[in-house]
mmCIF file as gemmi writes it, N, C-alpha and C atoms, coordinates in Angstrom:
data_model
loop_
_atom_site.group_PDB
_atom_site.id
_atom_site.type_symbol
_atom_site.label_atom_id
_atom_site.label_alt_id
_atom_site.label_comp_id
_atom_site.label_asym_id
_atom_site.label_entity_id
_atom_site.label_seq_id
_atom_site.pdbx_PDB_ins_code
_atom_site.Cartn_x
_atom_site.Cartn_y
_atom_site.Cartn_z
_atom_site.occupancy
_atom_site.B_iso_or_equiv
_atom_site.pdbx_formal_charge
_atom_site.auth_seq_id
_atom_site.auth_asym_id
_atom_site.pdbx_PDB_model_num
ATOM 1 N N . UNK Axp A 1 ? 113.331 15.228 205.879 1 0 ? 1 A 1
ATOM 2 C CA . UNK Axp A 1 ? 113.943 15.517 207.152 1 0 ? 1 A 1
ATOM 3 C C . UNK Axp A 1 ? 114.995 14.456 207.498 1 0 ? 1 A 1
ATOM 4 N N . UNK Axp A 2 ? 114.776 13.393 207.32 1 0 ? 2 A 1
ATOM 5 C CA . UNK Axp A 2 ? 115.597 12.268 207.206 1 0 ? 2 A 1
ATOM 6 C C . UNK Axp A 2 ? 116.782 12.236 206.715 1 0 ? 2 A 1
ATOM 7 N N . UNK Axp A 3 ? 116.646 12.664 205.395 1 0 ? 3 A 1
ATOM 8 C CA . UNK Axp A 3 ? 117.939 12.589 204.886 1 0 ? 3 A 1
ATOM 9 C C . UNK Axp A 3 ? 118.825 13.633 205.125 1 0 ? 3 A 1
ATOM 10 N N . UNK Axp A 4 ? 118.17 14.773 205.795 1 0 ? 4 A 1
ATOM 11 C CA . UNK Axp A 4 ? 118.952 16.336 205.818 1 0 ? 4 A 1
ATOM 12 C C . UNK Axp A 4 ? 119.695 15.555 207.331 1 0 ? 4 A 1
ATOM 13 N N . UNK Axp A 5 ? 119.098 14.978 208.035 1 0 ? 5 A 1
ATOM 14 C CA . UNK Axp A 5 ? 119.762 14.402 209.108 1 0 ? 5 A 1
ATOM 15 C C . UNK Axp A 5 ? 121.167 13.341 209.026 1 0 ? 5 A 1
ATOM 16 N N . UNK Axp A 6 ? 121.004 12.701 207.482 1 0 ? 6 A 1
ATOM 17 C CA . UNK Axp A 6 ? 121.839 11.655 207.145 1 0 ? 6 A 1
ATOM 18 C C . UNK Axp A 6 ? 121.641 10.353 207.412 1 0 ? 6 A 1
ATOM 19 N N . UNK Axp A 7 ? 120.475 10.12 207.894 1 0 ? 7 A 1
ATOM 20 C CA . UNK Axp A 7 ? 119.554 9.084 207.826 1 0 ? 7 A 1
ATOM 21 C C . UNK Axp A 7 ? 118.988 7.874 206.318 1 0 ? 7 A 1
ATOM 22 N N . UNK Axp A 8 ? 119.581 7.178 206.506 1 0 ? 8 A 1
ATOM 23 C CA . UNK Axp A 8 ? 118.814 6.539 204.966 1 0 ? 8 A 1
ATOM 24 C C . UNK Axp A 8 ? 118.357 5.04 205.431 1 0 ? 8 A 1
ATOM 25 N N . UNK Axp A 9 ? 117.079 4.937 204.749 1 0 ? 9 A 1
ATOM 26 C CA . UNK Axp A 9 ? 116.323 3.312 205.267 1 0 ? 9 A 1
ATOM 27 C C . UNK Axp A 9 ? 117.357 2.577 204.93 1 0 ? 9 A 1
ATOM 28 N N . UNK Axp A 10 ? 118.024 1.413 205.416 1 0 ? 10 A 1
ATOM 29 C CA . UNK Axp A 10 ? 119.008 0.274 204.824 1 0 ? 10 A 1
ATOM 30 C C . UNK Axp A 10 ? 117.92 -0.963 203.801 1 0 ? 10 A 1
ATOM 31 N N . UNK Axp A 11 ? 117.12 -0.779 204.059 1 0 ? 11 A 1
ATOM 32 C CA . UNK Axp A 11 ? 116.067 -1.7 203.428 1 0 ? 11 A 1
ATOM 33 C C . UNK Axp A 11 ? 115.942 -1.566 201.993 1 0 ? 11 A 1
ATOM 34 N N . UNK Axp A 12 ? 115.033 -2.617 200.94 1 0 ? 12 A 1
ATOM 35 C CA . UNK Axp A 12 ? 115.619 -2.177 199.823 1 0 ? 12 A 1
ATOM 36 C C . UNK Axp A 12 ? 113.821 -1.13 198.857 1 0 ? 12 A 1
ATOM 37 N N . UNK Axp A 13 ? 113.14 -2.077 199.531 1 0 ? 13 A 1
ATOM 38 C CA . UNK Axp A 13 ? 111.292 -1.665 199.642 1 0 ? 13 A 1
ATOM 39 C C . UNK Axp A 13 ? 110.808 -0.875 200.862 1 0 ? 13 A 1
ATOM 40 N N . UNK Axp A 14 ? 110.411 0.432 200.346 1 0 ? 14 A 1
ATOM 41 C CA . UNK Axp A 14 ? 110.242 1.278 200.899 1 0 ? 14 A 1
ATOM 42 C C . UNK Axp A 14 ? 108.095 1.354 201.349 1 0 ? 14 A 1
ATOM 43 N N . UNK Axp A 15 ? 108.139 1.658 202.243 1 0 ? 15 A 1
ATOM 44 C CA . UNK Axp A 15 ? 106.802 1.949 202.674 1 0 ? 15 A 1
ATOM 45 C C . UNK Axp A 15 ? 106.329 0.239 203.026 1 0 ? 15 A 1
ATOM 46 N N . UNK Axp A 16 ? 106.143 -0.225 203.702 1 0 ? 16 A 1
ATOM 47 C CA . UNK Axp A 16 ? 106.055 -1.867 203.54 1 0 ? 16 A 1
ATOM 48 C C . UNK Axp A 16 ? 106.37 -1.453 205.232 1 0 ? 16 A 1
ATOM 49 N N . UNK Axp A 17 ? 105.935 -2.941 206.036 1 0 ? 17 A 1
ATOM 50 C CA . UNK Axp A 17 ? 105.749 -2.87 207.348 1 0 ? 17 A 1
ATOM 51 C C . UNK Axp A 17 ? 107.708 -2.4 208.039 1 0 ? 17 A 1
ATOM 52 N N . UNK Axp A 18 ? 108.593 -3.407 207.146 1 0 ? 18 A 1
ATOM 53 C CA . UNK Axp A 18 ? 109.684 -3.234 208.224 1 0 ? 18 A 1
ATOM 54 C C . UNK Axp A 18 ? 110.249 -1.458 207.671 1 0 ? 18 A 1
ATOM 55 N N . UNK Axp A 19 ? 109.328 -1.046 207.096 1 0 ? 19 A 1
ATOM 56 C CA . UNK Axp A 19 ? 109.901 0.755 206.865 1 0 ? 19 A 1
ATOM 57 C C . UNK Axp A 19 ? 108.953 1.385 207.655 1 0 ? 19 A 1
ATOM 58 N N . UNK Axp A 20 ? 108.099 0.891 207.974 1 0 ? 20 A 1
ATOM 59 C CA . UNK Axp A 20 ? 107.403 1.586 208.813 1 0 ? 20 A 1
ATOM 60 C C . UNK Axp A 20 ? 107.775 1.628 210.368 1 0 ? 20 A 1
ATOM 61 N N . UNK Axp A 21 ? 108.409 0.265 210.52 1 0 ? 21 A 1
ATOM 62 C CA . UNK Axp A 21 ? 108.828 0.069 211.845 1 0 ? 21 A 1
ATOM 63 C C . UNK Axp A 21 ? 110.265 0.792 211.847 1 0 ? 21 A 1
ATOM 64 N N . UNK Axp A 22 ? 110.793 0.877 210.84 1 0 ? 22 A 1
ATOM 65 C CA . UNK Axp A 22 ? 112.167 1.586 210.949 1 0 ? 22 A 1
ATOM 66 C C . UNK Axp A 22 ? 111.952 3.213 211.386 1 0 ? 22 A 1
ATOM 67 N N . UNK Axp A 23 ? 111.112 3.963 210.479 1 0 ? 23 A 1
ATOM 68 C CA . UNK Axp A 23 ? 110.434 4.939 211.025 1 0 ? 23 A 1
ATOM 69 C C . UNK Axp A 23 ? 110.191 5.543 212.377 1 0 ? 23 A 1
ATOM 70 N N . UNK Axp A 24 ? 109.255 4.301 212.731 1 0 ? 24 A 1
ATOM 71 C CA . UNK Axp A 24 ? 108.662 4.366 214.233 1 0 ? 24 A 1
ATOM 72 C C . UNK Axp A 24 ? 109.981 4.531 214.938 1 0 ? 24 A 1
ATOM 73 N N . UNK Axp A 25 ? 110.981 3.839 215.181 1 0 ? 25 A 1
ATOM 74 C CA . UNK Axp A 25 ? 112.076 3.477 216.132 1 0 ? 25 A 1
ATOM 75 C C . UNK Axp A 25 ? 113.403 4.55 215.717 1 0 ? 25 A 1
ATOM 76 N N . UNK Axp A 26 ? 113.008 5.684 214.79 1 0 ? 26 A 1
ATOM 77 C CA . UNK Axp A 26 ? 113.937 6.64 214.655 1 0 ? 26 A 1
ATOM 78 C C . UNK Axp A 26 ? 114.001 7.4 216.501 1 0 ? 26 A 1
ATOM 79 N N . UNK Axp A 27 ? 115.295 7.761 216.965 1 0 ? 27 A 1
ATOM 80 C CA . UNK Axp A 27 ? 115.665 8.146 217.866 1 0 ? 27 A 1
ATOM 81 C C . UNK Axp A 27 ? 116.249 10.103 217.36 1 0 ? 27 A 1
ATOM 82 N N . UNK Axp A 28 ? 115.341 11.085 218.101 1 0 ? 28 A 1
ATOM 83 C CA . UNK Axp A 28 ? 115.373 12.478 217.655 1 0 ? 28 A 1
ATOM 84 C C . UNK Axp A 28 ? 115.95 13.18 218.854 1 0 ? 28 A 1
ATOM 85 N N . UNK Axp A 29 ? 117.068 14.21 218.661 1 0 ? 29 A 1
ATOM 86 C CA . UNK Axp A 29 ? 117.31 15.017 219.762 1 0 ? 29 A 1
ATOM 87 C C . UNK Axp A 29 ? 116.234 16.048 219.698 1 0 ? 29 A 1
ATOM 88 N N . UNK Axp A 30 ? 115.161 16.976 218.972 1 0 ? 30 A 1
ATOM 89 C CA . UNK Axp A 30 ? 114.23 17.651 219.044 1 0 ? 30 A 1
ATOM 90 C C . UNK Axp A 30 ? 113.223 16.578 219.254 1 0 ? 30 A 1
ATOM 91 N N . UNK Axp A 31 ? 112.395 17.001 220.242 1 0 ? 31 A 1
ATOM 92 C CA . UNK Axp A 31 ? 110.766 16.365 219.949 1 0 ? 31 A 1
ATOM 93 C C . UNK Axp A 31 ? 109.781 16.809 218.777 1 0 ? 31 A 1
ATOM 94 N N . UNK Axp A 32 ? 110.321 17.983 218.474 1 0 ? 32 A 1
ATOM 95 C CA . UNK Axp A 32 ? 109.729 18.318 217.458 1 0 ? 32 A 1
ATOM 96 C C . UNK Axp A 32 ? 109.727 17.535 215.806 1 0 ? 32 A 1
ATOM 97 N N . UNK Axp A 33 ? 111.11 17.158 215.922 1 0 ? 33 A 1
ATOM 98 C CA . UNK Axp A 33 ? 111.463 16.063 215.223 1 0 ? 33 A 1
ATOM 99 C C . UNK Axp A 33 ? 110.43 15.07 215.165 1 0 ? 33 A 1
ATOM 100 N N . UNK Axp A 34 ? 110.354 13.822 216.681 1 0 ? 34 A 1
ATOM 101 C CA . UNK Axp A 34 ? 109.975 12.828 216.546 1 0 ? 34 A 1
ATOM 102 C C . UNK Axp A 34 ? 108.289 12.983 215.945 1 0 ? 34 A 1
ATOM 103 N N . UNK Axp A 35 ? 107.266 14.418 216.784 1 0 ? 35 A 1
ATOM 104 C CA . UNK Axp A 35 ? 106.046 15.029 216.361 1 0 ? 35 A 1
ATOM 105 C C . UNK Axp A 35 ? 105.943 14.759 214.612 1 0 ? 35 A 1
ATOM 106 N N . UNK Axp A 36 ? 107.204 15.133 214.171 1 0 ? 36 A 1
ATOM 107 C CA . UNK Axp A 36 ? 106.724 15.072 212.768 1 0 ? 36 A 1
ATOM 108 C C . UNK Axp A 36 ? 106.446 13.894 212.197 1 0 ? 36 A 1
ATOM 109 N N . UNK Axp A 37 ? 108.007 13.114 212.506 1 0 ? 37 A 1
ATOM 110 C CA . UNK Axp A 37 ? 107.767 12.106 211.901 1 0 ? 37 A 1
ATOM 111 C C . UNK Axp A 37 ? 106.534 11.085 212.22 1 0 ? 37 A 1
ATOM 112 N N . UNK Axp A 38 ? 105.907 11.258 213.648 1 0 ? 38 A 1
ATOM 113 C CA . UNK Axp A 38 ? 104.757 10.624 214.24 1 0 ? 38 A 1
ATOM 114 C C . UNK Axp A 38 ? 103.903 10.837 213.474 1 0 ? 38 A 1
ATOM 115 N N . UNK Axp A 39 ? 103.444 12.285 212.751 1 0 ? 39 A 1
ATOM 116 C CA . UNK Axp A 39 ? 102.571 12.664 212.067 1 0 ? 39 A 1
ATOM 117 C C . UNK Axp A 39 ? 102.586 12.312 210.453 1 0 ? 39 A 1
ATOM 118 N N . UNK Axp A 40 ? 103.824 12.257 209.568 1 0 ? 40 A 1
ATOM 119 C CA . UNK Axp A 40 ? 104.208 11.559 208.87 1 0 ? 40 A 1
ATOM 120 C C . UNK Axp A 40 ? 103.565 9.977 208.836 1 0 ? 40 A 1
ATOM 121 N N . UNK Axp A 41 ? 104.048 9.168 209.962 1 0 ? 41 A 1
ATOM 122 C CA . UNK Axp A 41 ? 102.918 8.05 209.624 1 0 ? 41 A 1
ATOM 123 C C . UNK Axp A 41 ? 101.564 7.986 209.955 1 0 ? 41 A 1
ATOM 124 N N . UNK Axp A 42 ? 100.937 9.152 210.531 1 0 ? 42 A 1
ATOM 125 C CA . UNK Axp A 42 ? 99.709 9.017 210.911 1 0 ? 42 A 1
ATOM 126 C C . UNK Axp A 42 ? 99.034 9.414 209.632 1 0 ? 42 A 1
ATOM 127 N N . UNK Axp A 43 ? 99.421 10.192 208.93 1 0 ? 43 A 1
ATOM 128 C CA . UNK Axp A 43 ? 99.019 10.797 207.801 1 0 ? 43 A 1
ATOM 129 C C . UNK Axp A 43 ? 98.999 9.634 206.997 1 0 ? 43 A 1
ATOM 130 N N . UNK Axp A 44 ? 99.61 8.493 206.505 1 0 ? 44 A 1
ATOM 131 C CA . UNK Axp A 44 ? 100.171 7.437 205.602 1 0 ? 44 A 1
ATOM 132 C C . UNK Axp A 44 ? 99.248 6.473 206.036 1 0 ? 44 A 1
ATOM 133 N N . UNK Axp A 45 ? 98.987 5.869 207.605 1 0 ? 45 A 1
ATOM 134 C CA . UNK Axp A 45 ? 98.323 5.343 208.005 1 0 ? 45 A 1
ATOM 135 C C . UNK Axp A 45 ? 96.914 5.708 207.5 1 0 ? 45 A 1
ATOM 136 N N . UNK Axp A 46 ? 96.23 6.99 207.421 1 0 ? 46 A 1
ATOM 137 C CA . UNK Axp A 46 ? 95.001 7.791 207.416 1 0 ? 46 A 1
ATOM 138 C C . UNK Axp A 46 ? 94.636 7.327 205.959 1 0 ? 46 A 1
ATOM 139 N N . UNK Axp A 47 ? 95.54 7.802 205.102 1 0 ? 47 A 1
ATOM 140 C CA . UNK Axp A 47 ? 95.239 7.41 203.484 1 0 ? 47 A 1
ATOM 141 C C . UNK Axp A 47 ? 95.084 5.936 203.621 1 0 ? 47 A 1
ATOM 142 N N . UNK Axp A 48 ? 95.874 4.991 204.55 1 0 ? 48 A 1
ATOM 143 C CA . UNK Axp A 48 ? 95.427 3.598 203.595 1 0 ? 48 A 1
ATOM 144 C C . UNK Axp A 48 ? 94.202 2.929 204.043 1 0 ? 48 A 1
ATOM 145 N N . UNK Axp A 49 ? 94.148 3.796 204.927 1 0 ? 49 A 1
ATOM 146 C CA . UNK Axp A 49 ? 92.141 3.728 205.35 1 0 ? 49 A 1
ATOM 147 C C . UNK Axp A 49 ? 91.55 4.078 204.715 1 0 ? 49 A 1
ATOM 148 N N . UNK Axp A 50 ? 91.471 5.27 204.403 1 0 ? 50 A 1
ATOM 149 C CA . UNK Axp A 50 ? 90.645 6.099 202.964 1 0 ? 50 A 1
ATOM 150 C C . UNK Axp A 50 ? 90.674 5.562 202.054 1 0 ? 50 A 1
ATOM 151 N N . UNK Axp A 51 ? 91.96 4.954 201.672 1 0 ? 51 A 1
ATOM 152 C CA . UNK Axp A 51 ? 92.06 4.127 200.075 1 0 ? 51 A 1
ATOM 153 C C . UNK Axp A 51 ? 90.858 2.768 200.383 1 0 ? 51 A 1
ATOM 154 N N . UNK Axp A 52 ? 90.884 1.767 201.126 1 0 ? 52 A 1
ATOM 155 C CA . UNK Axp A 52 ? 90.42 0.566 201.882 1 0 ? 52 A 1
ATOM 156 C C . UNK Axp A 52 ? 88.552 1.253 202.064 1 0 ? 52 A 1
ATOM 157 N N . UNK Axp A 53 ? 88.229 1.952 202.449 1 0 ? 53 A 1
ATOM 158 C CA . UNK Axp A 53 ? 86.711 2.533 202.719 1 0 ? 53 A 1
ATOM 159 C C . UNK Axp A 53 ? 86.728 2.893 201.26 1 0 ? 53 A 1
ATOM 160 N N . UNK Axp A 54 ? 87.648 3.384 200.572 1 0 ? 54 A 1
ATOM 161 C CA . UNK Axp A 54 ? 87.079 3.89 199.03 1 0 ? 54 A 1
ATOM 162 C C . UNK Axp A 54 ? 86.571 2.816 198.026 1 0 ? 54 A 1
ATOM 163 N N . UNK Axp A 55 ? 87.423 1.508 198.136 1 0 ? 55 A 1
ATOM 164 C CA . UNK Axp A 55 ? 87.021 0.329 197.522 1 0 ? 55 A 1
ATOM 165 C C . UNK Axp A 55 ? 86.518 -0.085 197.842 1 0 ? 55 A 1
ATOM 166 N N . UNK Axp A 56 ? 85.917 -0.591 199.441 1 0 ? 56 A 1
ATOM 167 C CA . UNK Axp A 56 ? 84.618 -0.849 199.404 1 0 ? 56 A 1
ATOM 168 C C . UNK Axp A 56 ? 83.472 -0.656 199.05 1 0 ? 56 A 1
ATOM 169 N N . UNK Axp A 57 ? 83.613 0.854 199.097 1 0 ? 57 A 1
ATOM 170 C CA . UNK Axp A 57 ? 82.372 1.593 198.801 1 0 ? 57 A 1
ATOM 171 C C . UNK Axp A 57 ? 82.275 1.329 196.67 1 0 ? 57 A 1
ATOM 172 N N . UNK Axp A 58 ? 83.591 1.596 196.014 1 0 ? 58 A 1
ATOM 173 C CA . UNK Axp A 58 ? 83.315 0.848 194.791 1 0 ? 58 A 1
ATOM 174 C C . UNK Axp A 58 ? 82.946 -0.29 194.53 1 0 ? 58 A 1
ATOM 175 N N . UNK Axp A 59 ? 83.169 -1.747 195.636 1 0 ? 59 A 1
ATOM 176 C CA . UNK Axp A 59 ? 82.976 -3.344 195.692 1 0 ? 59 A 1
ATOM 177 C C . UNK Axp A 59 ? 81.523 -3.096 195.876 1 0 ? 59 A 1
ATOM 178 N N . UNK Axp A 60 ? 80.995 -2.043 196.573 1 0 ? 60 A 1
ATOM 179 C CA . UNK Axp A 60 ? 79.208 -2.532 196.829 1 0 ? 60 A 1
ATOM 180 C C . UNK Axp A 60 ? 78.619 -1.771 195.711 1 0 ? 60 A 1
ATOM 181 N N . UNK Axp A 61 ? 79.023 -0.828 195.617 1 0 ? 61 A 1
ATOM 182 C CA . UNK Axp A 61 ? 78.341 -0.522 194.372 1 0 ? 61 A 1
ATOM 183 C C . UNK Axp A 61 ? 78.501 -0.936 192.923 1 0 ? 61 A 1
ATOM 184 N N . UNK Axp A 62 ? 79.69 -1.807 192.961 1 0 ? 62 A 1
ATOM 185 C CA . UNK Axp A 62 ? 79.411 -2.551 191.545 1 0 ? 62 A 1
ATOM 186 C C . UNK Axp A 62 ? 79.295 -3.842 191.374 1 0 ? 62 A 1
ATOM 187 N N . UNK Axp A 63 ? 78.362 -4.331 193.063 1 0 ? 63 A 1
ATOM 188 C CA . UNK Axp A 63 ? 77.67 -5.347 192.862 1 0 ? 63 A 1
ATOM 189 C C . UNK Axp A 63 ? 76.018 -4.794 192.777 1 0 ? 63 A 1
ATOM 190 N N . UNK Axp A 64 ? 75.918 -3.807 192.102 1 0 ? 64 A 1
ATOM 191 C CA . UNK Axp A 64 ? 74.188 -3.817 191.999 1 0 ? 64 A 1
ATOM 192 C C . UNK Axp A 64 ? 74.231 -3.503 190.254 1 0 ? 64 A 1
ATOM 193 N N . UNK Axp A 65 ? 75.569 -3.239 190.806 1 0 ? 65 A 1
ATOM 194 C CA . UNK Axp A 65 ? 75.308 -2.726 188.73 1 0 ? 65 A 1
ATOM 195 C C . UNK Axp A 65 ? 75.235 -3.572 187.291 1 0 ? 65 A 1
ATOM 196 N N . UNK Axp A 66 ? 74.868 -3.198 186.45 1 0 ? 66 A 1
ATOM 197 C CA . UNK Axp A 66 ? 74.047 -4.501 185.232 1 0 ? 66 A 1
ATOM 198 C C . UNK Axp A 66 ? 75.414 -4.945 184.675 1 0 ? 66 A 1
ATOM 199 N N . UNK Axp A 67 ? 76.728 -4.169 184.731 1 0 ? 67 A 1
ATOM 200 C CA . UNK Axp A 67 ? 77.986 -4.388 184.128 1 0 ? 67 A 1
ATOM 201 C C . UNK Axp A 67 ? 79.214 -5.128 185.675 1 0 ? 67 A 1
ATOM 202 N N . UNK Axp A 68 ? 78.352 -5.514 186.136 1 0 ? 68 A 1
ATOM 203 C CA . UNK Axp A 68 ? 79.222 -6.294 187.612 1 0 ? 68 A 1
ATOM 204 C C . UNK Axp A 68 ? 80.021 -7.509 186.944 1 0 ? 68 A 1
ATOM 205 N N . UNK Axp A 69 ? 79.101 -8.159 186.11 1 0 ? 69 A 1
ATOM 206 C CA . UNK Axp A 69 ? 80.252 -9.375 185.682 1 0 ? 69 A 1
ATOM 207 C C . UNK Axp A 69 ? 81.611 -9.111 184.949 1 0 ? 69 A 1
ATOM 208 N N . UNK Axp A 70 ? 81.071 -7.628 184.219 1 0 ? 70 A 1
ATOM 209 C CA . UNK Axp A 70 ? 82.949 -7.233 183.021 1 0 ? 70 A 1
ATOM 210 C C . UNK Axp A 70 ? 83.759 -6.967 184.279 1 0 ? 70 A 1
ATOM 211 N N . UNK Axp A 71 ? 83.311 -5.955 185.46 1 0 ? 71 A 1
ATOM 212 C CA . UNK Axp A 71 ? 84.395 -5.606 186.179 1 0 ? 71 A 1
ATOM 213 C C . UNK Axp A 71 ? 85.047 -6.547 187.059 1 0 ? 71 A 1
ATOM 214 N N . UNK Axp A 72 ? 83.949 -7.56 187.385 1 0 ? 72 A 1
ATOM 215 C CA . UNK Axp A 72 ? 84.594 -8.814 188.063 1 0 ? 72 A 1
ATOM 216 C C . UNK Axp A 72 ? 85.732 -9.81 187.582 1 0 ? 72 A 1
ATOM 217 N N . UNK Axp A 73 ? 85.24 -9.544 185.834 1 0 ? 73 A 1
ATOM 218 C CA . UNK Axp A 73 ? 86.296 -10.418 184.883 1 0 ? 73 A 1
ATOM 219 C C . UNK Axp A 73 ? 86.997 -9.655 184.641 1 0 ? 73 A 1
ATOM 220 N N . UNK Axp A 74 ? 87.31 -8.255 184.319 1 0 ? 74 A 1
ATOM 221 C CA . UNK Axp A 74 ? 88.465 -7.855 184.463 1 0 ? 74 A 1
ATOM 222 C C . UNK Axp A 74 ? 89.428 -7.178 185.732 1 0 ? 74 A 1
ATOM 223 N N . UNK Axp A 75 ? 88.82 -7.477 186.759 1 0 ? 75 A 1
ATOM 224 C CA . UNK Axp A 75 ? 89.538 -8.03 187.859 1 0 ? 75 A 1
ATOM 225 C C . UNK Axp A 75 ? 90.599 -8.871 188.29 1 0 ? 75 A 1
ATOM 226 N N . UNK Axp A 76 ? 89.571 -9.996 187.678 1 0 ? 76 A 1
ATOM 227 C CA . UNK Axp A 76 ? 90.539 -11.08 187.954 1 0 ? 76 A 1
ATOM 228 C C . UNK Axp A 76 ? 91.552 -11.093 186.66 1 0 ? 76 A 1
ATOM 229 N N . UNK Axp A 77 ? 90.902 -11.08 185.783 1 0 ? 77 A 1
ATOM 230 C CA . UNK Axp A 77 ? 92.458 -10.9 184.253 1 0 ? 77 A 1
ATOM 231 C C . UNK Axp A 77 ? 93.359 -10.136 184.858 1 0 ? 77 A 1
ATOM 232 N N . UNK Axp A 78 ? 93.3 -8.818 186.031 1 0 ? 78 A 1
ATOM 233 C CA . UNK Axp A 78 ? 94.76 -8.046 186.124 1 0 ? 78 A 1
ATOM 234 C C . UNK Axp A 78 ? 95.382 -8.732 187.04 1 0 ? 78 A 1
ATOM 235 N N . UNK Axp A 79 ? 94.541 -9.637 188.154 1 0 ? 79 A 1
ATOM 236 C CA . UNK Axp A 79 ? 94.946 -10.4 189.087 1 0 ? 79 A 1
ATOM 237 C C . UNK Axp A 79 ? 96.116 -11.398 188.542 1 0 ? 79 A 1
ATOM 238 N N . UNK Axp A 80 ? 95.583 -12.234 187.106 1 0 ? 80 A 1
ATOM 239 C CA . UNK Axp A 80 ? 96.508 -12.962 186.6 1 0 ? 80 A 1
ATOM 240 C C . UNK Axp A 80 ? 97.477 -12.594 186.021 1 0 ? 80 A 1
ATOM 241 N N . UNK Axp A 81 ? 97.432 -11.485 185.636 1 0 ? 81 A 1
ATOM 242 C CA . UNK Axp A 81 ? 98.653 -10.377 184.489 1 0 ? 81 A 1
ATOM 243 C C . UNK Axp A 81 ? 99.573 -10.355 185.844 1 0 ? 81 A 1
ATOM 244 N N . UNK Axp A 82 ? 99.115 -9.711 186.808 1 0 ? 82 A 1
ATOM 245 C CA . UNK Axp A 82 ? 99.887 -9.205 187.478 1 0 ? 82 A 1
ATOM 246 C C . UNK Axp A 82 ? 100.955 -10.268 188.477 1 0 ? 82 A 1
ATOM 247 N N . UNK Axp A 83 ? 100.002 -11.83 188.627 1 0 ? 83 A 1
ATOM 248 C CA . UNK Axp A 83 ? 101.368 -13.081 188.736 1 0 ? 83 A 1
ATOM 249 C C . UNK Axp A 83 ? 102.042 -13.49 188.012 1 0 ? 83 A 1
ATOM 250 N N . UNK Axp A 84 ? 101.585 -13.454 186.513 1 0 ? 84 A 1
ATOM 251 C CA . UNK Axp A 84 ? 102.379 -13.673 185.287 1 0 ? 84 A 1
ATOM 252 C C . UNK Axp A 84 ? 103.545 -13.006 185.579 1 0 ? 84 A 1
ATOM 253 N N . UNK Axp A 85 ? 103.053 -11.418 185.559 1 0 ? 85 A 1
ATOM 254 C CA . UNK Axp A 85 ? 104.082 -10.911 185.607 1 0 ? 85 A 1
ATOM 255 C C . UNK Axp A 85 ? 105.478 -10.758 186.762 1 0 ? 85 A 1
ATOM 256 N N . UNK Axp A 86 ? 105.076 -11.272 188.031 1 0 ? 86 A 1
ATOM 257 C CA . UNK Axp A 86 ? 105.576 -11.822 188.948 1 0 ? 86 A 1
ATOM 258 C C . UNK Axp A 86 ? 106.248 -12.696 188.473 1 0 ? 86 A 1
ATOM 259 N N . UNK Axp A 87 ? 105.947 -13.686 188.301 1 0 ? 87 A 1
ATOM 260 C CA . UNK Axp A 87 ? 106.436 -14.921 187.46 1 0 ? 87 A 1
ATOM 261 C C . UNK Axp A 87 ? 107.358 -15.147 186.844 1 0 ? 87 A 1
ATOM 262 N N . UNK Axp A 88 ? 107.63 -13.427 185.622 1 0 ? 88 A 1
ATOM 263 C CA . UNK Axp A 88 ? 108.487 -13.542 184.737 1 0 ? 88 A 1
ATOM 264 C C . UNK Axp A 88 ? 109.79 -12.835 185.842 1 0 ? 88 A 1
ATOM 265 N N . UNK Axp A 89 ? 109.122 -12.444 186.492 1 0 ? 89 A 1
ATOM 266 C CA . UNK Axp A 89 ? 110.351 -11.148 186.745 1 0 ? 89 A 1
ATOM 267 C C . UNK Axp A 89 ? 111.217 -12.118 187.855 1 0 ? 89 A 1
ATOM 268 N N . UNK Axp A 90 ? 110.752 -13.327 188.214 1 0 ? 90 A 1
ATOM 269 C CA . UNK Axp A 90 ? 111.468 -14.438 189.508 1 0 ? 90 A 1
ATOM 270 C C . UNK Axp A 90 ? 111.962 -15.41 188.68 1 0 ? 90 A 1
ATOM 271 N N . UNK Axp A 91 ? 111.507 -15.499 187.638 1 0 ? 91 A 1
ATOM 272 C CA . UNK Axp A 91 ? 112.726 -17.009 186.449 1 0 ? 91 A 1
ATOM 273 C C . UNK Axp A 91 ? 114.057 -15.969 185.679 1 0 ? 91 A 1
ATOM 274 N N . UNK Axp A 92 ? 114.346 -14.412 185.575 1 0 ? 92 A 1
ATOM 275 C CA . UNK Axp A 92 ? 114.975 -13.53 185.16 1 0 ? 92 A 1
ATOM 276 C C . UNK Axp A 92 ? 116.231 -14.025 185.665 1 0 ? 92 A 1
């Protein structure tokens, strides 16, 4: 809807707080407009709750389980892959 309007985020990371606030502060001549887009982040908002209650509910249950220490260690190994890889991509 955005873009059929001619609207484009100026930002360069999309979905992240200042796109969300860009969102919020869109100005609509339909209300029907602004309804959507309201619903648009309520919907976005809704999933990253669901996602957040979903891993918990995986964090407690794979602290009872006999294989808790592999998933804990390979946890943290993607934790480190994934600053490494940070790492490489900021000395580039």
């Amino acid at each position: 809807m955005l873009l059929r309007l001619g609207r484009h985020y100026p930002g360069i990371k999309t979905w992240g707080a200042r796109h969300r606030a860009w969102l919020a502060n869109q100005k609509f001549v339909h209300a029907e407009q602004r309804l959507a887009i309201e619903e648009l982040l309520l919907a976005e908002r809704q999933a990253g709750e669901r996602i957040a209650r979903l891993e918990q509910a995986i964090r407690t249950a794979v602290a009872d389980w006999s294989l808790a220490p592999v998933v804990v260690f390979r946890r943290e190994l993607r934790e480190h892959e994934q600053l490494a890889e940070g790492l490489f991509r900021f000395r580039r």
